[in-house]
C-alpha positions as CSV (number, residue, x, y, z in Angstrom):
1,X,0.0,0.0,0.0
2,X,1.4,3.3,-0.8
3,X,1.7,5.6,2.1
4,X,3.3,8.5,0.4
5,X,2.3,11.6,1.8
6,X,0.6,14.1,-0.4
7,X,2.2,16.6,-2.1
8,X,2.8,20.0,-0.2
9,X,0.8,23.0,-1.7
10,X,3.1,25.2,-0.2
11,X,6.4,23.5,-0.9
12,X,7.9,26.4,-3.0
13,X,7.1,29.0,0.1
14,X,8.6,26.2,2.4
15,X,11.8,26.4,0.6
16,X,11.9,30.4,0.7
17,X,11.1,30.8,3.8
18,X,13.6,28.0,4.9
19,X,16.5,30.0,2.9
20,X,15.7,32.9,4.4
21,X,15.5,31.7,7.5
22,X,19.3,30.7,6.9
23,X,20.2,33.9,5.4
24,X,19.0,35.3,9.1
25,X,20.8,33.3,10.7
26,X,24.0,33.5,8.9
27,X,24.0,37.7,8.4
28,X,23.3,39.0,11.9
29,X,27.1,40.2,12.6
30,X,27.4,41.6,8.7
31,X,23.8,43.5,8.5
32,X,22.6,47.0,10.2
33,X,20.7,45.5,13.6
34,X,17.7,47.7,12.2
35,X,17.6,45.4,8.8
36,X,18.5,42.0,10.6
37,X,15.3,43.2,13.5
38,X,13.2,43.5,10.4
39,X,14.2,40.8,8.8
40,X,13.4,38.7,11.5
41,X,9.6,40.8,12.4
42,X,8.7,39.7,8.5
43,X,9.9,35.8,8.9
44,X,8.0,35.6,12.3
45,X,4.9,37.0,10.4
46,X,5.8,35.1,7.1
47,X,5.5,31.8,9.0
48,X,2.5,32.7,11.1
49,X,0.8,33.7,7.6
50,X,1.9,30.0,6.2
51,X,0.5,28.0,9.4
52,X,-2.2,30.0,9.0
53,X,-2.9,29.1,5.3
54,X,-2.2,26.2,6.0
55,X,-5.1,25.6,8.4
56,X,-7.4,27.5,6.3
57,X,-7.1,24.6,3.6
58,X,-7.3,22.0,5.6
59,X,-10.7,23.5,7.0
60,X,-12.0,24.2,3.5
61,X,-10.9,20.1,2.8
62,X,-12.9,19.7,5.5
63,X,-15.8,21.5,4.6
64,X,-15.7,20.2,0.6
65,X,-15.8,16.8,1.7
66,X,-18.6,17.7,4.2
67,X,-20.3,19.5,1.1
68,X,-19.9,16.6,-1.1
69,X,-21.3,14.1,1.5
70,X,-24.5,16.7,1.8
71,X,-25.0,16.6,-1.8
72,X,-24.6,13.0,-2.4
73,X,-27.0,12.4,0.7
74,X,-29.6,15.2,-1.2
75,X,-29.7,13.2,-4.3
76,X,-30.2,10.2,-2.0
77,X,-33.1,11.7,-0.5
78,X,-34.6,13.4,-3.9
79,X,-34.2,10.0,-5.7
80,X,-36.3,8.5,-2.6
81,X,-38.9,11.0,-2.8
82,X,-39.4,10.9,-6.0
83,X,-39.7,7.4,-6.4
84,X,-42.5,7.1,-3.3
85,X,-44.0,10.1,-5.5
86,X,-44.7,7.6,-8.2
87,X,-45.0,4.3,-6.9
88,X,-47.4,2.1,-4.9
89,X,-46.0,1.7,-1.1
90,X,-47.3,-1.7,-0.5
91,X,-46.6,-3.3,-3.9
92,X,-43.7,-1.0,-5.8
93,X,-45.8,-0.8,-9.0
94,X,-46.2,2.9,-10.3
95,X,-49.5,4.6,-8.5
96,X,-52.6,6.3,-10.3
97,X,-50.4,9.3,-11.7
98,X,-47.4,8.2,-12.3
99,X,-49.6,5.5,-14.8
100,X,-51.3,8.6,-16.0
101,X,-48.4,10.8,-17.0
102,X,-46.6,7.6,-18.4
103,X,-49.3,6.8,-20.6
104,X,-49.9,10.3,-21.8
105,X,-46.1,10.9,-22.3
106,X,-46.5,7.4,-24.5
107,X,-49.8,8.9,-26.5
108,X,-47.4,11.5,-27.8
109,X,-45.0,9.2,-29.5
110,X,-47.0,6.7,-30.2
111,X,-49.7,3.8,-30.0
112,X,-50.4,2.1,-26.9
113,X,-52.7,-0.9,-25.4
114,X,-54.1,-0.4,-22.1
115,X,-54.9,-3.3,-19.7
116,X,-57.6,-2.7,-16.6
117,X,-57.6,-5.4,-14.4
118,X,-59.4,-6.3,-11.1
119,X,-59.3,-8.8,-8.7
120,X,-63.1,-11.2,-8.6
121,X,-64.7,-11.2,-5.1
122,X,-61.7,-8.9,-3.8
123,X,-64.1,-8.0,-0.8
124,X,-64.9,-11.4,0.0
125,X,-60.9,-11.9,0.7
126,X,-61.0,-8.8,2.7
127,X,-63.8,-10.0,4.6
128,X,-63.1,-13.5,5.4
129,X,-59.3,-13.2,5.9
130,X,-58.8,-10.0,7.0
131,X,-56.8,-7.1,5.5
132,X,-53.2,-8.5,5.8
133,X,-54.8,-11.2,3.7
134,X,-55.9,-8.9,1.2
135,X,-52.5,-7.3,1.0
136,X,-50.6,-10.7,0.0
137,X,-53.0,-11.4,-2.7
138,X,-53.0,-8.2,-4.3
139,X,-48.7,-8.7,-3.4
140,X,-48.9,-11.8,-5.5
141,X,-51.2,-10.6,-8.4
142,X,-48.5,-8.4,-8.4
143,X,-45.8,-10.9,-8.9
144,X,-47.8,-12.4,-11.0
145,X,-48.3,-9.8,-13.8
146,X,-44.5,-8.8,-12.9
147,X,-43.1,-12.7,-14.2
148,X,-45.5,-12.9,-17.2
149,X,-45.5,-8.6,-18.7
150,X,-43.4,-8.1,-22.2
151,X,-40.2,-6.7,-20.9
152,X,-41.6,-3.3,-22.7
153,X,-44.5,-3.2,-20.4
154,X,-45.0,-0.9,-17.1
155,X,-47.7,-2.1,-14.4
156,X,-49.3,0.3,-12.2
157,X,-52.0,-0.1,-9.9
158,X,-54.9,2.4,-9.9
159,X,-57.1,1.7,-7.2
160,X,-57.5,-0.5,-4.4
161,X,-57.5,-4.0,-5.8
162,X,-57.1,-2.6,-10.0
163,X,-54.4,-2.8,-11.9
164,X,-53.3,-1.8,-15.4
165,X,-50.6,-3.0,-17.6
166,X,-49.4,-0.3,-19.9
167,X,-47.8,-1.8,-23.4
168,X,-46.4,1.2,-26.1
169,X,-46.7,0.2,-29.5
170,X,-48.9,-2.8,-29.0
171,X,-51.8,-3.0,-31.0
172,X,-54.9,-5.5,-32.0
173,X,-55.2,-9.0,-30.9
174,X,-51.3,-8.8,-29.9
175,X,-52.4,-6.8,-26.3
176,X,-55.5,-9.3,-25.9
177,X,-53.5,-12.2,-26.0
178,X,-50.6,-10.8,-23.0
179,X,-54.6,-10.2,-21.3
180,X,-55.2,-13.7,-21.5
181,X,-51.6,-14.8,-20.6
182,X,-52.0,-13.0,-17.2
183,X,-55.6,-14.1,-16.2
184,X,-54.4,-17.6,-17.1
185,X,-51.1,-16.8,-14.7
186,X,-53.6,-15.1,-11.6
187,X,-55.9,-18.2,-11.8
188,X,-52.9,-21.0,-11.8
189,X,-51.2,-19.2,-8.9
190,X,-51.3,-20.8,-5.4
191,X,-52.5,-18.0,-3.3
192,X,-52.4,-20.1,-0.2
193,X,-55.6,-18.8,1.4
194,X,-57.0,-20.5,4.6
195,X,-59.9,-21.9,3.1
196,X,-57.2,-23.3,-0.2
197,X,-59.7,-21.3,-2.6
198,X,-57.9,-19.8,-5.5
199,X,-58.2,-16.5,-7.0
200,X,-59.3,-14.8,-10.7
201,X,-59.3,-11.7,-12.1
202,X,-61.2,-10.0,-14.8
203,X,-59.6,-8.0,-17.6
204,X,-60.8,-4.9,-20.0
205,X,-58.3,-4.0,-23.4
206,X,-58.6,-1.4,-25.2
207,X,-55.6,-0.2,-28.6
208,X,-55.9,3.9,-28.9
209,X,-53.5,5.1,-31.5
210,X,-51.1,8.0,-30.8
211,X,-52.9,11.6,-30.0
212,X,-55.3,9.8,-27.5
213,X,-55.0,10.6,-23.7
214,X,-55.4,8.6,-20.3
215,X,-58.8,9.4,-19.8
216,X,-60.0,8.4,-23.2
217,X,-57.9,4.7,-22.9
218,X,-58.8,4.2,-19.4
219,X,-62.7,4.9,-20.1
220,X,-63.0,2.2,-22.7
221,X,-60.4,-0.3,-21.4
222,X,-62.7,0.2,-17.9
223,X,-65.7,-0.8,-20.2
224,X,-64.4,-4.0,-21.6
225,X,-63.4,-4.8,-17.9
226,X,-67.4,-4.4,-16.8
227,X,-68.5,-6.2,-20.0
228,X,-65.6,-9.4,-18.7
229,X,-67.3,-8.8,-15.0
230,X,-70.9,-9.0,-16.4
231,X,-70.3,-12.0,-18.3
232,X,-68.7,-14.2,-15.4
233,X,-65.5,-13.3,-14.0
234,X,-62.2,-14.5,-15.2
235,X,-62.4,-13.0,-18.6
236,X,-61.0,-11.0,-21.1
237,X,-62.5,-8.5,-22.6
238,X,-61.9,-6.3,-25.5
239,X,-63.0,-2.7,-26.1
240,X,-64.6,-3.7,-29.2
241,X,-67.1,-5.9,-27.2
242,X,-65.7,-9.1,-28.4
243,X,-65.0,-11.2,-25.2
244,X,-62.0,-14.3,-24.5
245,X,-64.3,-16.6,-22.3
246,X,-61.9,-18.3,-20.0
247,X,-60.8,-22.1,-21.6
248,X,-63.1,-24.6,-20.4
């Protein structure tokens, strides 16, 4: 390990002062005792100005690397708010907004698909488990979606026990057929509730093409969803009103 110490900042005023220092002490029986006093007053105050300076940089080294720890601690901090600004404590999906300004940032460059889903008989979970209970399913649904979403795709969840899967540039029967991949996923997962029932969800698509907005996407896509609920549960529905009945 190299242990070299650092290089002196003042190493050329070291030197001067060190050669004057023996110039004092070699001239005081040829110079005026006037001129060898005042040489002596300005090397007393030449090497009080150098410890001086000397201390001043060490404090401002001090105080930079304080600065720098700040700063670094700061953009901790901002990258920490910002991501509980746009994500979903309890499962780490993005939350209502951030899903909104995504989708509309994506509706400016572009097409997109737009997946509502909700979990079936949510409230009877709630109610016959409890609220812990509630959380792990809507935690695995989560995983779920997470292990079976084109690498493209961004989940979010909107509301309480609804989700949506946000996919740029999909289009057509391409977005109804990553619908039907996760309701297939949901309904094969072991949820591992008390009573060993499993659970389903139901799903709404809808394919705007670039120019739409949130609202517009979301209002159809939350159509289909009520059209899949209507017609039984654990379904697939598309915006157009054509629906994927679950495989017998």
């Amino acid at each position: 390990m190299d242990t070299a110490a650092p290089p002196d900042l003042f190493d050329a005023e070291s030197r001067a002062l060190q050669a004057a220092r023996a110039a004092y002490d070699t001239c005081a029986a040829t110079q005026p005792a006037p001129c060898h006093r005042a040489l002596g007053e300005l090397l007393t105050a030449y090497e009080r100005l150098l410890r001086e300076t000397r201390r001043l940089v060490r404090r401002s080294d001090r105080a930079e690397l304080e600065m720098n720890q700040l700063n670094l601690r700061l953009q901790d901090l901002a990258a920490e708010l910002e991501y509980r600004a746009t994500h979903d404590p309890l499962t780490g999906v993005l939350n209502r907004a951030a899903v909104i300004e995504l989708v509309n940032s994506h509706f400016a460059d572009g097409d997109i698909a737009l997946i509502v889903l909700d979990i079936d008989h949510f409230k009877r979970i709630n109610d016959s488990f409890g609220h812990p209970a509630g959380d792990r399913v809507i935690q695995a649904v989560v995983t779920c979606l997470q292990a079976q979403v084109p690498a493209t795709a961004h989940i979010g969840r909107v509301g309480g026990e609804e989700f949506t899967v946000v996919l740029p540039g999909q289009r057509g029967d391409t977005c109804g057929q990553v619908a039907q991949t996760l309701r297939s996923a949901i309904e094969a997962y072991a949820f591992d509730l008390p009573d060993g029932s499993g659970v389903t969800a139901s799903f709404g698509v809808c394919w705007l093409p670039r120019g739409s907005n949130f609202d517009i996407a979301y209002g159809l896509a939350d159509e289909a969803l009520y059209v899949a609920k209507r017609g039984g549960r654990n379904q697939v529905a598309l915006a157009s009103g054509h629906v994927h009945v679950q495989p017998a």
